[in-house]
Every structure is written in structure tokens, then in C-alpha cells.
C-alpha positions in Angstrom: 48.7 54.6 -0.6 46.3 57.2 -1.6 43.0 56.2 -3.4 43.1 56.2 -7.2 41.6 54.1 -9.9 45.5 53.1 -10.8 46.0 52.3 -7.0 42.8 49.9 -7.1 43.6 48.5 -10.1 47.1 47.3 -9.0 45.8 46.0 -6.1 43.5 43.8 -7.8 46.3 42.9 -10.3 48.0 41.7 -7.5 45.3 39.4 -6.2 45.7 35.7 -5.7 44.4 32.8 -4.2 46.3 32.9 -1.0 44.0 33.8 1.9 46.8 36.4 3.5 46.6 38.1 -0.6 43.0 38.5 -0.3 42.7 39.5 3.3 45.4 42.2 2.5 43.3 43.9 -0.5 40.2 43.4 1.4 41.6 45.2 4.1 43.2 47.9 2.3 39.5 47.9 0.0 37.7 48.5 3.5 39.7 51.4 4.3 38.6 53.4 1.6 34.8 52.6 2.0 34.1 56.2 0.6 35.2 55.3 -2.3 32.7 51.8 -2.1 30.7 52.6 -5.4 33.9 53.8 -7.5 35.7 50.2 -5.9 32.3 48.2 -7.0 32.8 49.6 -10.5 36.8 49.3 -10.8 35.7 45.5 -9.2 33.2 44.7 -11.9 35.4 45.6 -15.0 38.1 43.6 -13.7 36.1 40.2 -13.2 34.7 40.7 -16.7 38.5 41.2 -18.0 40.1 38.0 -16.3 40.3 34.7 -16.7 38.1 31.8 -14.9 41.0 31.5 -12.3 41.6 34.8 -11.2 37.8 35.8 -11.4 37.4 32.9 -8.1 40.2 35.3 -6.8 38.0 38.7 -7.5 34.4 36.6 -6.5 36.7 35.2 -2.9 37.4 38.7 -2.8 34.2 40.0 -2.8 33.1 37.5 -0.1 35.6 38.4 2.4 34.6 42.4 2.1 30.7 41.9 2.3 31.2 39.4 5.1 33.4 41.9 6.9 31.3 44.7 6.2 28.4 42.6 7.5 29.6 42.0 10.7 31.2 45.8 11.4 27.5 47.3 10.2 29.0 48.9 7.4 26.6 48.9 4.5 28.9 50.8 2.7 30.1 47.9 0.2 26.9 45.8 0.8 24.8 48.2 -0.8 28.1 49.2 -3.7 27.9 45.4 -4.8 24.4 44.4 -4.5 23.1 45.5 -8.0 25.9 43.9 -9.7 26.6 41.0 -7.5 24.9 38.8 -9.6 26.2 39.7 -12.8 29.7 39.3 -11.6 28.7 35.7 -9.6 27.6 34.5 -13.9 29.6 36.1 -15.3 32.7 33.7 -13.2 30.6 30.8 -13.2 29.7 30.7 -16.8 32.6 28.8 -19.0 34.3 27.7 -15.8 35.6 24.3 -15.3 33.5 22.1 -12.9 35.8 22.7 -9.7 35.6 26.1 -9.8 32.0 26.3 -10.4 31.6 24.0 -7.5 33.4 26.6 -5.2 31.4 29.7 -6.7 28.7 27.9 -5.5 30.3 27.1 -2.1 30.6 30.7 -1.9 26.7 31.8 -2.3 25.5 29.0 -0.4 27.8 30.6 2.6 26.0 33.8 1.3 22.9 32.5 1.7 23.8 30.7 5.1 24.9 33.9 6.9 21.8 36.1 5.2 24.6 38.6 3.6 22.8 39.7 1.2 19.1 40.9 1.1 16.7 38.1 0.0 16.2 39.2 -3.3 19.8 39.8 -4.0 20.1 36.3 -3.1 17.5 34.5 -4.9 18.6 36.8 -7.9 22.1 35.5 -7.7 20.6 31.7 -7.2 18.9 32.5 -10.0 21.4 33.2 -12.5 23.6 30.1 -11.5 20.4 27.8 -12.2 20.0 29.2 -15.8 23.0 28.5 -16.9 22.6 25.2 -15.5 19.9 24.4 -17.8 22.0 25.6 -20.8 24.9 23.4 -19.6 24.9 20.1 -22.2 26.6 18.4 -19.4 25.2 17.0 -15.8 23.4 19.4 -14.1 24.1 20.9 -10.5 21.7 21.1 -7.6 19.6 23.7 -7.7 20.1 26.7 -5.0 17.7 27.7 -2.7 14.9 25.8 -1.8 16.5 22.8 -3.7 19.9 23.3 -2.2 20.8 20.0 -0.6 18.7 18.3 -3.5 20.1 15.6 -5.7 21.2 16.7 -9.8 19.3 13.5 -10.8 16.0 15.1 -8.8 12.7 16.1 -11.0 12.4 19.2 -12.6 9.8 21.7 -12.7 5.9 20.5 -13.7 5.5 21.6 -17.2 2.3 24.0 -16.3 5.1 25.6 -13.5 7.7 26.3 -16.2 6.3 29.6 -17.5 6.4 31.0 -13.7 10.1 29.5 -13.4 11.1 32.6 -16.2 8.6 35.0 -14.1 10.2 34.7 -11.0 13.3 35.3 -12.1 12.7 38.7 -13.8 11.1 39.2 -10.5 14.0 38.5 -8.5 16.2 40.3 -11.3 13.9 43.4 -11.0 13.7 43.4 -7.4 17.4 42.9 -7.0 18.2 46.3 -9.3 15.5 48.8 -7.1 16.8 46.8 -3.6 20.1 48.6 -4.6 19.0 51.9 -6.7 16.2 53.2 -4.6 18.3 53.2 -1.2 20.6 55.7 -3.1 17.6 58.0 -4.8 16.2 58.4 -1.4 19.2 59.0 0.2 20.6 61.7 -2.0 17.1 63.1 -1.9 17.3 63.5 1.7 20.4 65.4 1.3 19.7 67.2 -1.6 16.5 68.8 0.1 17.2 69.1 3.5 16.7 72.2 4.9 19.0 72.1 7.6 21.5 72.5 5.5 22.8 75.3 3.4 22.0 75.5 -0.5 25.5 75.2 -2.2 26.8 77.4 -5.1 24.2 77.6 -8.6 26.8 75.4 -9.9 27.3 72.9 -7.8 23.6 73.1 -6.8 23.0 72.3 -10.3 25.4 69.5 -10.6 23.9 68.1 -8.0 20.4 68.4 -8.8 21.3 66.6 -11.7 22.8 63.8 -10.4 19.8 63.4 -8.0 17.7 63.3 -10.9 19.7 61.0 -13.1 19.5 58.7 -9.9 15.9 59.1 -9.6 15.3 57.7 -13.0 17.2 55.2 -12.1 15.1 54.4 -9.3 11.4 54.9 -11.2 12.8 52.5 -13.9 13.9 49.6 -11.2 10.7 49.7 -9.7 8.6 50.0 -13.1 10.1 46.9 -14.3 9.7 45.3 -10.8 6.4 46.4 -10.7 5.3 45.0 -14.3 7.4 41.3 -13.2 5.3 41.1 -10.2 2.2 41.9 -11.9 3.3 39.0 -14.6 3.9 36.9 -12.0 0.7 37.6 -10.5 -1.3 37.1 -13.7 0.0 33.5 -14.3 -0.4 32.5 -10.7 -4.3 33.2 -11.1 -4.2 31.5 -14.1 -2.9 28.2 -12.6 -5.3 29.1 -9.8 -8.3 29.4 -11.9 -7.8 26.3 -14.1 -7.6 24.3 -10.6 -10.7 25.7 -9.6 -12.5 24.6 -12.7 -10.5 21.0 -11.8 -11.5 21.0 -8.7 -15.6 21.4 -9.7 -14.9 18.5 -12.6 -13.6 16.3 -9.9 -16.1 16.6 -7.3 -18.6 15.9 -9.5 -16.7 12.8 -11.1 -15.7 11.9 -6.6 -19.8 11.7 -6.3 -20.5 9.9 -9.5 -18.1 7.1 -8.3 -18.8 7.0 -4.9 -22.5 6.2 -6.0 -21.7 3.4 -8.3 -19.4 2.2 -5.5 -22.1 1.4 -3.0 -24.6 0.5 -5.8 -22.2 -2.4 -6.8 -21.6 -2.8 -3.2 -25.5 -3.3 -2.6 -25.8 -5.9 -5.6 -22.5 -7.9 -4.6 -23.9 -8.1 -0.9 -27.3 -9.7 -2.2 -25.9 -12.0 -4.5 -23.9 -13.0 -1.4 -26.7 -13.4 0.2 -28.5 -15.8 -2.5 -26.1 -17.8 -3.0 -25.6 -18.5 0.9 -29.1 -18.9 0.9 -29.0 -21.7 -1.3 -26.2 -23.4 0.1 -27.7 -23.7 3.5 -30.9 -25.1 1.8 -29.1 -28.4 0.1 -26.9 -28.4 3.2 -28.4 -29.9 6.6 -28.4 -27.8 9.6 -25.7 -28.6 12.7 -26.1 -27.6 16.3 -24.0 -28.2 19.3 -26.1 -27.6 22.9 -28.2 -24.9 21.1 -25.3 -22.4 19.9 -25.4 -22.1 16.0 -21.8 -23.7 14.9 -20.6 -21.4 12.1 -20.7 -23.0 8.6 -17.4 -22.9 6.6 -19.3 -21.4 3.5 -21.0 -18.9 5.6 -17.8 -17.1 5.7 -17.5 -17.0 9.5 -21.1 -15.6 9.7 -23.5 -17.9 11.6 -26.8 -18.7 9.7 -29.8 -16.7 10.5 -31.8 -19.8 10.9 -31.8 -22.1 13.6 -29.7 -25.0 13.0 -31.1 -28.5 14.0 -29.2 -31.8 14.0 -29.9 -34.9 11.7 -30.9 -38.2 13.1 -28.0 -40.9 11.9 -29.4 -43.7 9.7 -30.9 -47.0 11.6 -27.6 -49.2 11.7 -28.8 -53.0 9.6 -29.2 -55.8 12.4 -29.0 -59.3 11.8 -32.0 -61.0 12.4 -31.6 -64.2 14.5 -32.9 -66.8 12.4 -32.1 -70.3 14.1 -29.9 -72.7 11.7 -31.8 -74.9 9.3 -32.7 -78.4 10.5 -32.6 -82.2 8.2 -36.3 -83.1 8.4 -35.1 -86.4 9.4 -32.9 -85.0 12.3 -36.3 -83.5 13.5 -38.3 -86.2 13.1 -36.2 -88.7 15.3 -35.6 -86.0 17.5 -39.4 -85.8 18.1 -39.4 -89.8 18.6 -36.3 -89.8 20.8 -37.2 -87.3 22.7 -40.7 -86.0 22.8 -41.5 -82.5 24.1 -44.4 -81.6 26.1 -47.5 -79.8 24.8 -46.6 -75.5 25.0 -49.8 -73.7 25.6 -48.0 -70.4 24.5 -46.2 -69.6 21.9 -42.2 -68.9 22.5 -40.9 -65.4 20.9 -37.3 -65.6 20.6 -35.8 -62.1 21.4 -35.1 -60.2 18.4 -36.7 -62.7 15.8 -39.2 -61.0 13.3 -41.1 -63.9 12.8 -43.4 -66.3 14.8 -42.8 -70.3 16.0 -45.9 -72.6 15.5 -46.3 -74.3 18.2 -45.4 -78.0 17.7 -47.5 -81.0 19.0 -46.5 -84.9 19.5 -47.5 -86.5 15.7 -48.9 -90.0 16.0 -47.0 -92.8 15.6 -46.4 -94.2 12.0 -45.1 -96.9 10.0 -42.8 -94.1 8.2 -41.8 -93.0 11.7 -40.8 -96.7 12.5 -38.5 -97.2 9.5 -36.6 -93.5 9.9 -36.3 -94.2 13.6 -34.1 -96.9 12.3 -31.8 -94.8 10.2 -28.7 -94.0 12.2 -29.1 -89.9 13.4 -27.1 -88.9 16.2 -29.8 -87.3 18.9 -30.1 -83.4 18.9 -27.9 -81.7 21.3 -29.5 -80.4 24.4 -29.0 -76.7 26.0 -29.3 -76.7 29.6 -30.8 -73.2 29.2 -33.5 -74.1 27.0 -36.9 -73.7 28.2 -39.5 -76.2 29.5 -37.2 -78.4 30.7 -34.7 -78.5 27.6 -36.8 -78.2 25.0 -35.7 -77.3 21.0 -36.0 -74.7 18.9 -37.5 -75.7 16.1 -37.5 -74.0 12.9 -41.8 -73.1 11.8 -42.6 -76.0 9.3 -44.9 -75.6 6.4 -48.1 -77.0 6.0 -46.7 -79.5 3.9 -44.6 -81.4 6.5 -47.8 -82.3 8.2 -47.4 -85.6 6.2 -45.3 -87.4 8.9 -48.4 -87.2 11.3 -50.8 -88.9 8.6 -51.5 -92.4 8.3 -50.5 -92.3 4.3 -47.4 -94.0 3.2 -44.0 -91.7 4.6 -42.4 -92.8 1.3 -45.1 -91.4 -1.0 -43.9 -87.9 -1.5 -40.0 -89.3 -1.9 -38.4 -89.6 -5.1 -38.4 -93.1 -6.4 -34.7 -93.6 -6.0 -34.7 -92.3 -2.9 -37.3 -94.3 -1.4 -35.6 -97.3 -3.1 -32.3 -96.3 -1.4 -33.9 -96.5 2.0 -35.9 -99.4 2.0 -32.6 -101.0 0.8 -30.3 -99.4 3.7 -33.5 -100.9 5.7 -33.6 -104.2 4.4 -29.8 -104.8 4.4 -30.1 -104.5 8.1 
């Protein structure tokens, strides 16, 4: 079938979504690659004519040519769709249903993945889907590109980022429009003014010559408005760049302001620290073991700058031994019973505070008579006691001194007691 506008149009007609339909036209497409820009057109004016399921058909379309035409090295159609690719790629995605704009974007991320198109056609295209993401009232998608594999609930721009967000893509926009009209100025250039080759007819020279200039503007115009995008890009990057540098001054200063403060409180915590262990090791008293400091459980695990000596225990209270208390008539008749020799020296028990008079024999008395009459049992003797058994007596006051006088033993009694034991002696 010879190539006509009619021709491509019924192919495209007859375009659906089985793969051997599209490989068919895309074939039949390929064939007629001299034709690419005139296809590219016919292409365009189709999409924006169909419905949302037959422009998947036309984008799947597409895809299949500039893949082919990638791997044959035929620019042909690469260069034919690349200024309107991504008008065609919105105008399919915008008002589709969620599964079909789920395989437009299955189709540019394969884009993408194989590098088919130049970079700025790409991130142009990306571009496009991602705005009317953010018009969408419904969930949004993951964004292309650099966010590709991100998730839809991930955060959005910074708010001081947003007005670069719009730059780049007139940037991308602009750069995708001179990527695909300046190739075609220069070329035609080329041609027009080679001088290899003949100059055709005034006519045709002219038509041509036209043409060439019409394509030309074109060109100027792409790369004006690229050229005033960049430079709007350019201008709000210094912006962000000079208001971080005025940041950056504000926080260095505020860094060294707080790292001052910092080791001032850090001085003044340390010495009250220090005070207050002072202190503590003043009312507390100092421990050693063989010499080595022993660390103090409110020194923190720091062992005391002074030397730490330990504390003599308190003198444990001993009982003196005091010999038991004696009847003074036990120790009277004891001393008639049983006298004890005269003691030159006086006897110290051990561990006994006080002193023992020595005792001498007392005369014998008319008292001593009548209470060595009273029944007494004798005072037990210790085999161990000195000077051959000898007792311990208790020190006797100055007062009992009146058993060795020659007064009356009775006189210092009380009158019933006397009278008691003159009876006990009279009755017997």
C-alpha cells in the first residue's frame, strides 16, 4: 500500500490492543520512515481524537516504533516523536481511569529504563504525568524519576523548593522542544548551503529557503525560551543558596554561643560536685584496707584525694571483778574459826580496780565470845587460795574497827536486835 495520509489513517483506525495489531502497523509505519514527520503529525491528531482506550493502543504504538527504531539506529521516528511525545503521553493519561494510567506509566518507566528517549525528553514527559497528579482530587501516584519506586503516601516537596518544582519543568519543557527543533534547523542548513551540491531552480530554491528559515525560527525560539527557563532556574537556585549562607553565619554564631555556656555550666556543675563531696568526706570517717584507698559509695566510683585512715573501735565495757558481799558476822567467826596469818604485802586481785587492806588478827572480846556462839556455818575454803588457804575479804570501813575494841559489841546494834541476841544467847 502506497503512502497517503488516508492510508495512515486507516491503519491507525484499525489499531487494537492485540500485540500482533500493533506489531503489524508498526511495521508497516517503519517502512515508510521518510514519511516519519508527516506519520508523527497524522499520529498526534489521532490520539487527541480517540477515546481513553484506543489512545493506550496509539501510546503502545508509539512504544513499539521508538523501541524498534532504537535498536535498528534509526533516528528517523525518534527524532519525528520527541517534541510531541509528551503532549501525546498527557494528553492519554489525563481523564483515564486508574488502570490505564497505571500502564501509561508502565510504558515511560520502560522508556526511561532503556534510555529511549533523550534525557530531557524524558524528564519532560515525567514531568507532565506528575502535574496532573497534583491536580488529581484522588490518591496520588509515585512520582517518576528520581522518586520512581517511592511510596504515594511519601513527603512532598519543602515549601521553599516548590517554586523551583514549576522552574524545572519549563526547563525540561523548553529543553524538550529545541532537543527536537534544532537537530532539524541544522540539518536542513547543512543541505540547504552545501556547496557540493547544485543550487536548484529560483523556485524551488526559494521554497526551500523558506522553509529553512521558517525552521530556523523555530529553532531561535526553542532555545530563547530554554535559555530564559534555565536562567529562572538559575536565579532561584542562588536565591536558596544565598539565604543558606546568611543561615549558615546566624548558626555558627548561635553553635559558639552554646558551646560556651555548655562548658561554663559544665565548669560550675563539676565544682559544686566537688563541694559537696568535699563535705561528705568531712562528716564521714576515712577507711583503708593495707594502704589502698577503698572507693566511697558517694564518691561516685572516684577514690578520695586524701588519705584514708581507719578508726579505732570503741573500748568494749568489762566487768570489774568485785568479790561477793560478806555477813559481818560470817567474817567475824571466820576470823575466830580460822585465823589467817599476818600478809606483809598487799594481794591485788587481777583485774580489780580497787585495793584490799590488809587484815590483821583483832583481839579477843567479850562481843567476839557471844557471836562465836551463834550458829554460822565456817567459810568455804579454796585449795587455790593463797598463803595457805587464806580468804578474800571484801576492804572494811573504818567503822568495823569496833569488833577489835574493848567497848561493848552490842553498843552500835539496834535495841531490838541486841535484845534478840542476848535472848537466842540466854535460851541456850
Amino acid at each position: 500500500m502506497a503512502y497517503t495520509d488516508d492510508a495512515v489513517k486507516a491503519k491507525l483506525s484499525a489499531l487494537n490492543e492485540t500485540q500482533e495489531s500493533i506489531v503489524t502497523v508498526a511495521q508497516w509505519v517503519m517502512f515508510h520512515r521518510r514519511h516519519a514527520d508527516r506519520t508523527a503529525t497524522l499520529w498526534l491528531q489521532r490520539l487527541k481524537d480517540s477515546g481513553s482506550n484506543k489512545r493506550l493502543n496509539l501510546i503502545y504504538l508509539a512504544n513499539e516504533v521508538a523501541q524498534q527504531s532504537k535498536a535498528r539506529k534509526k533516528d528517523d521516528f525518534l527524532i519525528a516523536f520527541s517534541p510531541i511525545i509528551a503532549e501525546a503521553t498527557a494528553i492519554a493519561y489525563k481523564g483515564a481511569t486508574n488502570e490505564v494510567q497505571t500502564k501509561l506509566r508502565r510504558s515511560v518507566e520502560v522508556w526511561r529504563a532503556r534510555q529511549i528517549f533523550e534525557a530531557p525528553i524524558q524528564e519532560a514527559i515525567e514531568a507532565r504525568i506528575d502535574e496532573l497528579d497534583k491536580t488529581r482530587s484522588s490518591s496520588r501516584k509515585p512520582a517518576l524519576g528520581g522518586s520512581l519506586f517511592s511510596s504515594s503516601s511519601g513527603p512532598s516537596a519543602p515549601p521553599e523548593i516548590q517554586p523551583l518544582v514549576s522552574l524545572q519543568i519549563a526547563l525540561s519543557k523548553a529543553a524538550a522542544t529545541t532537543a527536537s527543533t534544532l537537530p532539524t534547523a541544522d540539518s536542513e542548513y547543512e543541505k540547504l548551503t552545501d556547496p557540493s551540491k547544485s543550487v536548484p531552480t529560483p523556485p524551488v530554491y526559494a521554497a526551500r529557503l523558506s522553509a529553512l528559515l521558517k525552521s530556523l525560527a523555530s529553532a531561535e525560539s526553542a532555545v530563547a525560551e530554554s535559555l530564559k527557563a534555565r536562567k529562572a532556574l538559575v536565579e532561584g537556585l542562588e536565591k536558596i543558596i544565598e539565604t543558606n549562607k546568611s543561615a549558615i553565619i546566624a548558626e555558627e554564631s548561635q553553635h559558639a554561643t552554646l558551646s560556651s555556656r555548655k562548658n561554663t555550666i559544665e565548669a560550675k556543675k563539676r565544682e559544686v560536685e566537688d563541694s559537696i563531696m568535699r563535705g561528705l568526706s568531712a562528716e564521714s570517717s576515712p577507711v583503708t584496707l593495707q594502704g589502698s584507698p577503698i572507693s566511697d559509695p558517694r564518691m561516685n566510683g572516684r577514690a578520695s584525694a586524701t588519705p584514708i585512715t581507719p578508726a579505732d573501735p570503741d573500748r568494749p565495757d568489762v566487768e570489774e571483778l568485785t568479790p561477793p558481799p560478806e555477813e559481818s558476822g560470817m567474817l567475824a567467826s571466820s576470823e575466830t574459826t580460822n585465823p589467817a596469818p599476818a600478809i606483809d604485802e598487799q594481794y591485788q586481785p587481777r583485774g580489780h580496780q580497787g585495793s584490799i587492806t590488809p587484815l590483821s588478827h583483832p583481839p579477843t572480846q567479850a562481843g567476839a565470845d557471844l557471836l562465836s556462839s551463834l550458829n554460822i556455818p565456817p567459810v568455804r575454803q579454796y585449795s587455790g587460795s593463797p598463803s595457805g588457804g587464806m580468804v578474800k575479804k571484801r576492804k572494811l570501813d573504818d567503822e568495823s574497827a569496833v569488833f577489835g575494841s574493848g567497848e561493848d559489841a552490842m553498843a552500835d546494834l539496834d535495841d531490838d536486835v541486841a535484845e534478840l541476841l542476848r535472848q537466842e544467847s540466854g535460851g541456850r
